[in-house]
N, CA, C and O of each residue as an XYZ file, in Angstrom:
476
protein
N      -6.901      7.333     -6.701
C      -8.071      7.467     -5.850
C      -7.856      8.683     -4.971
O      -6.786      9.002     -4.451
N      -9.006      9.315     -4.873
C      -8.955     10.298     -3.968
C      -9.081     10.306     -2.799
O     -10.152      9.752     -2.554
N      -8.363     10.773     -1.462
C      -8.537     11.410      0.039
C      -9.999     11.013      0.234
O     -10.042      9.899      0.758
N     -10.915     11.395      0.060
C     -11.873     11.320      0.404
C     -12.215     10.032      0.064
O     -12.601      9.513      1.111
N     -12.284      9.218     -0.854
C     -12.698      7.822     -1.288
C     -11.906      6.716     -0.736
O     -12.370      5.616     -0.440
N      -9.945      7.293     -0.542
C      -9.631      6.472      0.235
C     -10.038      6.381      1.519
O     -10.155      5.202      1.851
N     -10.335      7.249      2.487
C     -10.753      7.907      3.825
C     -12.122      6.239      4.158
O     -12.131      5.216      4.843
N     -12.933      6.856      3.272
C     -14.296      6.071      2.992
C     -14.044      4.339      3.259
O     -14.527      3.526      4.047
N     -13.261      4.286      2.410
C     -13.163      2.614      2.271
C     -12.074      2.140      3.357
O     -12.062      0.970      3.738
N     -11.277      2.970      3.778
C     -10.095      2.233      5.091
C     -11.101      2.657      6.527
O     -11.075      1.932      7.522
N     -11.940      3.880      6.466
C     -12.766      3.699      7.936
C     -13.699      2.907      7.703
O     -13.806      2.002      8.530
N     -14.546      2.914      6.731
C     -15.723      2.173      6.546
C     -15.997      0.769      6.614
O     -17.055      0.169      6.803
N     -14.514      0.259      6.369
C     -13.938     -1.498      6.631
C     -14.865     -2.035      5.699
O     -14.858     -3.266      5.726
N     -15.554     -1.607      4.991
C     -16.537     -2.825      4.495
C     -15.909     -3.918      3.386
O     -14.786     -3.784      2.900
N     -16.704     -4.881      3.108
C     -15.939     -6.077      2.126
C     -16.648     -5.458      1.178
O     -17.684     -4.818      1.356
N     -15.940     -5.698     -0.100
C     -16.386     -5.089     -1.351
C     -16.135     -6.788     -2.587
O     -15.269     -7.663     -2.587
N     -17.328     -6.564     -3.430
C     -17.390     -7.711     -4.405
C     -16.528     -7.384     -5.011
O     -15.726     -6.555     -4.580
N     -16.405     -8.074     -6.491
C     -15.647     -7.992     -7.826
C     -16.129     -6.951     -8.524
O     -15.384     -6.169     -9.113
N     -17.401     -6.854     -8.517
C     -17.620     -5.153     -9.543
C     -17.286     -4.205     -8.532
O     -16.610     -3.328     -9.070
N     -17.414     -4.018     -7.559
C     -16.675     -2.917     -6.976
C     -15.242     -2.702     -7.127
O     -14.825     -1.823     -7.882
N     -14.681     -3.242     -6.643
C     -13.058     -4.121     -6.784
C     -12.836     -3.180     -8.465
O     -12.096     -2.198     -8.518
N     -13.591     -3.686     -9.684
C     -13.295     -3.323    -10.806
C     -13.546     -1.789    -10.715
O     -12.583     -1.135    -11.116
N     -14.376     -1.220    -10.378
C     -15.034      0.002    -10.585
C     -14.090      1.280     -9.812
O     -14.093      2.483    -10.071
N     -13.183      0.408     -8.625
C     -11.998      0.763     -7.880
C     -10.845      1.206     -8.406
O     -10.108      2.183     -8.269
N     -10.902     -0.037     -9.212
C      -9.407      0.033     -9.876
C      -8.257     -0.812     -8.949
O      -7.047     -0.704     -8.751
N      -9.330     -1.704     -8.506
C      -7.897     -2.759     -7.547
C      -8.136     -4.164     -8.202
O      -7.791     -5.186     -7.608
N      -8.703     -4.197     -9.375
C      -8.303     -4.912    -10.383
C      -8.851     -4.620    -11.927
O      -9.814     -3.900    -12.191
N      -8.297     -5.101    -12.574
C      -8.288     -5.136    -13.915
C     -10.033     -5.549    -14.647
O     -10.679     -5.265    -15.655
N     -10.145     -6.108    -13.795
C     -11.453     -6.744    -14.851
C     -12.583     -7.492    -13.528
O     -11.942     -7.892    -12.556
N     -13.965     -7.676    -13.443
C     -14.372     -8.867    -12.897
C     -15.176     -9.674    -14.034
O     -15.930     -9.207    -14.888
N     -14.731    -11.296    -13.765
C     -15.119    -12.225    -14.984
C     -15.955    -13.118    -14.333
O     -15.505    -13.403    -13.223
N     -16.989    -13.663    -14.597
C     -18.171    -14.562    -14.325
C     -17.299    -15.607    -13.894
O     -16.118    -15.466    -14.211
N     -17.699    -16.900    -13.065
C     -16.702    -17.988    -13.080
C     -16.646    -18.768    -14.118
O     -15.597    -19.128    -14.652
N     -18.010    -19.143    -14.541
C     -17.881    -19.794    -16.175
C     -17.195    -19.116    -17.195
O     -17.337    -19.486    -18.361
N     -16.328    -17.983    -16.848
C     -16.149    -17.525    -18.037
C     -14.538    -17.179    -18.225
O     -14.118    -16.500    -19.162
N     -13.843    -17.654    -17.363
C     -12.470    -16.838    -16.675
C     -11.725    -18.110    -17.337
O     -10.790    -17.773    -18.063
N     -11.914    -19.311    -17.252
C     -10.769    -20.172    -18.173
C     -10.441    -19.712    -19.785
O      -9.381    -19.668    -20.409
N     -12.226    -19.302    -20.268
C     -12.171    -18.922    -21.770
C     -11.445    -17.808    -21.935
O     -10.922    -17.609    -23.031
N     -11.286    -16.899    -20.893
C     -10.912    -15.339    -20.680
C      -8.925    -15.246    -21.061
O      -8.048    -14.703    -21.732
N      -9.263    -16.350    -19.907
C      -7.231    -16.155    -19.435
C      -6.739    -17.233    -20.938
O      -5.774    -16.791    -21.562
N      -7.109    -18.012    -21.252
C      -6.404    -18.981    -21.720
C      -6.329    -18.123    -23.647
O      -5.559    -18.428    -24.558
N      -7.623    -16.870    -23.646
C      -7.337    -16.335    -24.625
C      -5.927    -14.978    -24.318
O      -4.864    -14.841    -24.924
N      -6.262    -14.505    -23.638
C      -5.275    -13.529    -23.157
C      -4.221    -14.035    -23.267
O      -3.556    -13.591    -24.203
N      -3.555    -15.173    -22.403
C      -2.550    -15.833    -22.352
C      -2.083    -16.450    -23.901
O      -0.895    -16.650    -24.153
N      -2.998    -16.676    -24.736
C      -2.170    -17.075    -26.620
C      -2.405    -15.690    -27.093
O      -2.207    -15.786    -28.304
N      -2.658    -14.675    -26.883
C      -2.605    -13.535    -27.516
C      -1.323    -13.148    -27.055
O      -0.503    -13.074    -27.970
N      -0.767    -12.803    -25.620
C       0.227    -12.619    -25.406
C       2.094    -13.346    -25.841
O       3.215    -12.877    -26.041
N       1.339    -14.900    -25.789
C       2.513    -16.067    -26.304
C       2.395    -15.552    -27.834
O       3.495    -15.778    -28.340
N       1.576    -14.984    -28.749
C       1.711    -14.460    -29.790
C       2.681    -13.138    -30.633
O       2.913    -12.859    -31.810
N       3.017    -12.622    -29.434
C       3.991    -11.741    -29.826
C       4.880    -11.802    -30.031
O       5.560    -12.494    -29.272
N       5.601    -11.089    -31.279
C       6.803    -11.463    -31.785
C       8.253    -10.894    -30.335
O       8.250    -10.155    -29.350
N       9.245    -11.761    -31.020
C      10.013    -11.620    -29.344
C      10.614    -10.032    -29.371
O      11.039     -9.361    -30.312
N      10.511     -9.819    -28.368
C      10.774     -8.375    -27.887
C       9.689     -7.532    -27.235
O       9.822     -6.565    -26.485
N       8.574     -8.124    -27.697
C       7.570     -6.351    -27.924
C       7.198     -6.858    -25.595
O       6.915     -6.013    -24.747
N       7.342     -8.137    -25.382
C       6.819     -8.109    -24.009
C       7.974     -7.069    -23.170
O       7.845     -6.294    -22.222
N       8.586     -7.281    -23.616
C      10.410     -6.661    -22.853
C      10.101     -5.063    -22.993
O      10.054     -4.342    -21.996
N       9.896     -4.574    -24.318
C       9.626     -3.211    -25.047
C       8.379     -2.649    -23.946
O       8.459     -1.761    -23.097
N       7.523     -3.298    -24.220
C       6.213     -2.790    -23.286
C       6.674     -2.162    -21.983
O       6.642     -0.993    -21.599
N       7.156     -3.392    -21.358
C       7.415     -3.184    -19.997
C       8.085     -2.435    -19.755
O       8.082     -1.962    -18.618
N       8.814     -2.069    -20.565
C       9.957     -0.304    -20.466
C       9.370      0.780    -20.378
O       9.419      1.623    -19.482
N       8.577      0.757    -21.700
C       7.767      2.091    -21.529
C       6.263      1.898    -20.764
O       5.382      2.703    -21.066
N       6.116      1.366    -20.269
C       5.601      1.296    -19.005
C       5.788      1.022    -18.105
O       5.932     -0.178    -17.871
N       5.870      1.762    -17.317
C       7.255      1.389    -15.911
C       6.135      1.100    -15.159
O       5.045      1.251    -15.712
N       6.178      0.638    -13.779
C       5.326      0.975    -12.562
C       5.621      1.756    -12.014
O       6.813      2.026    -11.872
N       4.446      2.597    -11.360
C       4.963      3.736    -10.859
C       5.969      3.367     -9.387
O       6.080      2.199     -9.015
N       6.437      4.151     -8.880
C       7.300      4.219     -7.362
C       6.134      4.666     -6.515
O       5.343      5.604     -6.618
N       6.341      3.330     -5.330
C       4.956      3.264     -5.033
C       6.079      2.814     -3.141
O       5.607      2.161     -2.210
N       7.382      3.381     -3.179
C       8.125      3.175     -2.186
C       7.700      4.006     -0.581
O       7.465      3.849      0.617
N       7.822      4.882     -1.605
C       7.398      6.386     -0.179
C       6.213      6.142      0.203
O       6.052      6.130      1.424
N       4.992      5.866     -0.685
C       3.675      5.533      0.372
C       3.763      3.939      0.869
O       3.057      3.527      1.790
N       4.540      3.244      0.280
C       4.355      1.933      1.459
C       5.438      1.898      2.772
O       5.436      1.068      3.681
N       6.326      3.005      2.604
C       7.095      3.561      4.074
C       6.396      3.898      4.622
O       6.199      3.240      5.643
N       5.269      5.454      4.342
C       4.693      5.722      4.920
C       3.821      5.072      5.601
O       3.746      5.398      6.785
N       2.648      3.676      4.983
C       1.801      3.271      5.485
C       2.270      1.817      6.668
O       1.602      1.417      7.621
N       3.487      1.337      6.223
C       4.118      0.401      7.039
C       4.110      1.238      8.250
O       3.430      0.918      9.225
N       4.971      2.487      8.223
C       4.894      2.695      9.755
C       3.851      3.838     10.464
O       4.161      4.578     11.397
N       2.581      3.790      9.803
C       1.556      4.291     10.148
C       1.093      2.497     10.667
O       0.922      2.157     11.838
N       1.011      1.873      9.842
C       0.787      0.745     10.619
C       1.321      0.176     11.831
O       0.753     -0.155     12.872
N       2.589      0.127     11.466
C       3.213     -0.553     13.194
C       2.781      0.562     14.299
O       2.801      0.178     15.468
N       2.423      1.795     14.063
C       2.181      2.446     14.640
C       0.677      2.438     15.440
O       0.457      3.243     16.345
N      -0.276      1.491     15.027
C      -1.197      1.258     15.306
C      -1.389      0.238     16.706
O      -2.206      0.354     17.619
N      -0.266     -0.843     16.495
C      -0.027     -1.849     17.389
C       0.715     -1.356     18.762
O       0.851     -1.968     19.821
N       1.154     -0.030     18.388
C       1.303      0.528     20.035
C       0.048      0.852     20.800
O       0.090      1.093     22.006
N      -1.099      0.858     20.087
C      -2.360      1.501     20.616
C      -2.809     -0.031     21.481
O      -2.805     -1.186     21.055
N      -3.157      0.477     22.761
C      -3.760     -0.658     23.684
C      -4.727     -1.723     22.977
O      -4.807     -2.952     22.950
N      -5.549     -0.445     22.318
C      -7.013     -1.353     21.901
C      -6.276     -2.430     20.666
O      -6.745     -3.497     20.270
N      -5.348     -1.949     20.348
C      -4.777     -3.244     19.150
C      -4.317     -4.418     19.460
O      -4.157     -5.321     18.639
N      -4.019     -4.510     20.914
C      -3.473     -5.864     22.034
C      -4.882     -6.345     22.119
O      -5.298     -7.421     21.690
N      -5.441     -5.583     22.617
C      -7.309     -6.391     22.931
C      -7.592     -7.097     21.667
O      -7.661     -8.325     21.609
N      -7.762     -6.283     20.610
C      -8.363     -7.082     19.253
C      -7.433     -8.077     19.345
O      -7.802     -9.204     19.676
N      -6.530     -7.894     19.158
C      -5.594     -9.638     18.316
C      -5.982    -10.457     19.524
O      -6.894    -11.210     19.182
N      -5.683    -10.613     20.726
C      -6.115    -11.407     21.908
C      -7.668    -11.795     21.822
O      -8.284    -12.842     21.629
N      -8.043    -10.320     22.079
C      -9.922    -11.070     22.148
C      -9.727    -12.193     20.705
O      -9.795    -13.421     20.734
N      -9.455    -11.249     19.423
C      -9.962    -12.223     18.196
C      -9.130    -13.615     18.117
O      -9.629    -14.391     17.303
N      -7.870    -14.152     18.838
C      -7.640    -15.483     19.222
C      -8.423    -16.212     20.228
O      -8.611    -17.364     19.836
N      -9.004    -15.957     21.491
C      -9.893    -16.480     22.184
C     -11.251    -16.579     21.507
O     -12.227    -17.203     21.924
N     -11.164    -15.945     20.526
C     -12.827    -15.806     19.803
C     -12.446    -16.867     18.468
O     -13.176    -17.004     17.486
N     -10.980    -17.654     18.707
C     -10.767    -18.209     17.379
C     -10.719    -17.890     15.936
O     -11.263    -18.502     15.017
N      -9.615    -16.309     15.866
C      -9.282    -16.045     14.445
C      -8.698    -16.768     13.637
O      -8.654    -16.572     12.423
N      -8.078    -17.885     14.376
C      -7.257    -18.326     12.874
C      -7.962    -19.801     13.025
O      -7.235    -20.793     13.080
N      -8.998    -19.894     13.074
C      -9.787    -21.405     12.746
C     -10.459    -21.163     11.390
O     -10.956    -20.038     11.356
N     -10.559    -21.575     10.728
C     -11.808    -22.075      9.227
C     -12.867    -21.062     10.010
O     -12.892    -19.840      9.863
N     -13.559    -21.683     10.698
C     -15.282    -21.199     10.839
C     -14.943    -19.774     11.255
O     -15.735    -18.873     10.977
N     -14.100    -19.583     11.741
C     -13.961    -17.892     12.234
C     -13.387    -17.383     11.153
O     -13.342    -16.197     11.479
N     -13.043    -17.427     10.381
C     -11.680    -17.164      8.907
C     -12.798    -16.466      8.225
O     -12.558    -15.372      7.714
N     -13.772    -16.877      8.170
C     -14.911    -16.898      6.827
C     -15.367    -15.816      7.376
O     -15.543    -14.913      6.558
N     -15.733    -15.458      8.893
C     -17.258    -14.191      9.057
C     -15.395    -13.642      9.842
O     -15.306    -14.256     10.905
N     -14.478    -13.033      9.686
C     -13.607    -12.546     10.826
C     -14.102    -10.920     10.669
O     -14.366    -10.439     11.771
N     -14.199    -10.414     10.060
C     -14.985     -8.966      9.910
C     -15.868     -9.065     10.768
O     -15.555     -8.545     11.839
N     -16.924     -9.558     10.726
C     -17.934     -9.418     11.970
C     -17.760     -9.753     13.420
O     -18.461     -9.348     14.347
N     -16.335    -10.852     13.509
C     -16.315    -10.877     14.870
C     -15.866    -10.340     15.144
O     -15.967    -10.231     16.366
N     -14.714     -9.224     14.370
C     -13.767     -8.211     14.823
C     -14.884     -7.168     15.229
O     -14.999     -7.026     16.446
N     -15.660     -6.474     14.503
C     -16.741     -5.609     14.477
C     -17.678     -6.022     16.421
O     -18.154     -5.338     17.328
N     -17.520     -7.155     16.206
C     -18.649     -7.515     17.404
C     -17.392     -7.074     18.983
O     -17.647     -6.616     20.097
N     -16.315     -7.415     18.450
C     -15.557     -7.669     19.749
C     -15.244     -6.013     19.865
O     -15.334     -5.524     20.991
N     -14.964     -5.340     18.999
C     -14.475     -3.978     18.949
C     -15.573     -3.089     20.030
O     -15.370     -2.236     20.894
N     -16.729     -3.715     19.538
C     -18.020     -2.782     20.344
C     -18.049     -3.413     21.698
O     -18.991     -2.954     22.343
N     -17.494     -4.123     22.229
C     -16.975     -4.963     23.341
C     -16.063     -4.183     24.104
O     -16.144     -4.131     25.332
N     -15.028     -3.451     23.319
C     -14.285     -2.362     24.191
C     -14.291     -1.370     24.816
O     -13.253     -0.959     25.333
C-alpha cells in the first residue's frame, strides 16, 4: 500500500466492511455468511489432500516477508503518542464515558470522535 492510501485510512479512522478489507488487501477473501462453512471446510480437504511435504515445501519458498523494522518503528511511534496530553484525556474521558462496557464496545469510534471534539 501506498503513503498516500496508508496516510488516508490511519487519519481518516474510518471502519471499513469486508469488501473493502478485501479490495485492501488486509484479507484474503470476503465470503457471504451462508457461504463460509461451504468455503473453509472445502479449502481445508483440499489442503488435508496434499501429498506429505508439499505444505512444508510451500512454506519455504514462500517466506513472509520481515515485517520487524516497521513494527519497531510503529510500536514506538505509538508509545510515543501516549506522551501526548490529549492521549491521557481520551483513555480517561473514554472510561468515564464507559469504554470497556458492551453498549459502549459496539459505537466506541463515535464516542471517541464525540469526546475528541470535546477537547
Amino acid at each position: 500500500m501506498g503513503r498516500n492510501k496508508a496516510l488516508e485510512l490511519l487519519l481518516g479512522v474510518d471502519l471499513f466492511d469486508a469488501q473493502m478489507a478485501e479490495r485492501y488487501g488486509w484479507i484474503n477473501r470476503a465470503i457471504p455468511a451462508d457461504t463460509i462453512a461451504a468455503f473453509v471446510d472445502n479449502l481445508a480437504q483440499n489442503i488435508a489432500s496434499l501429498p506429505n511435504g508439499v505444505i512444508a515445501g510451500i512454506k519455504c519458498i514462500v517466506p513472509a516477508d520481515d515485517y520487524s523494522m516497521g513494527l519497531e518503528s510503529e510500536n514506538s511511534a505509538w508509545a510515543d503518542l501516549f506522551t501526548q496530553p490529549a492521549a491521557g484525556q481520551l483513555l480517561l474521558g473514554g472510561l468515564k464515558r464507559g469504554a470497556q462496557t458492551l453498549e459502549v464496545e459496539h459505537e466506541i469510534e463515535a464516542m471517541l470522535r464525540e469526546l475528541a471534539t470535546e477537547l
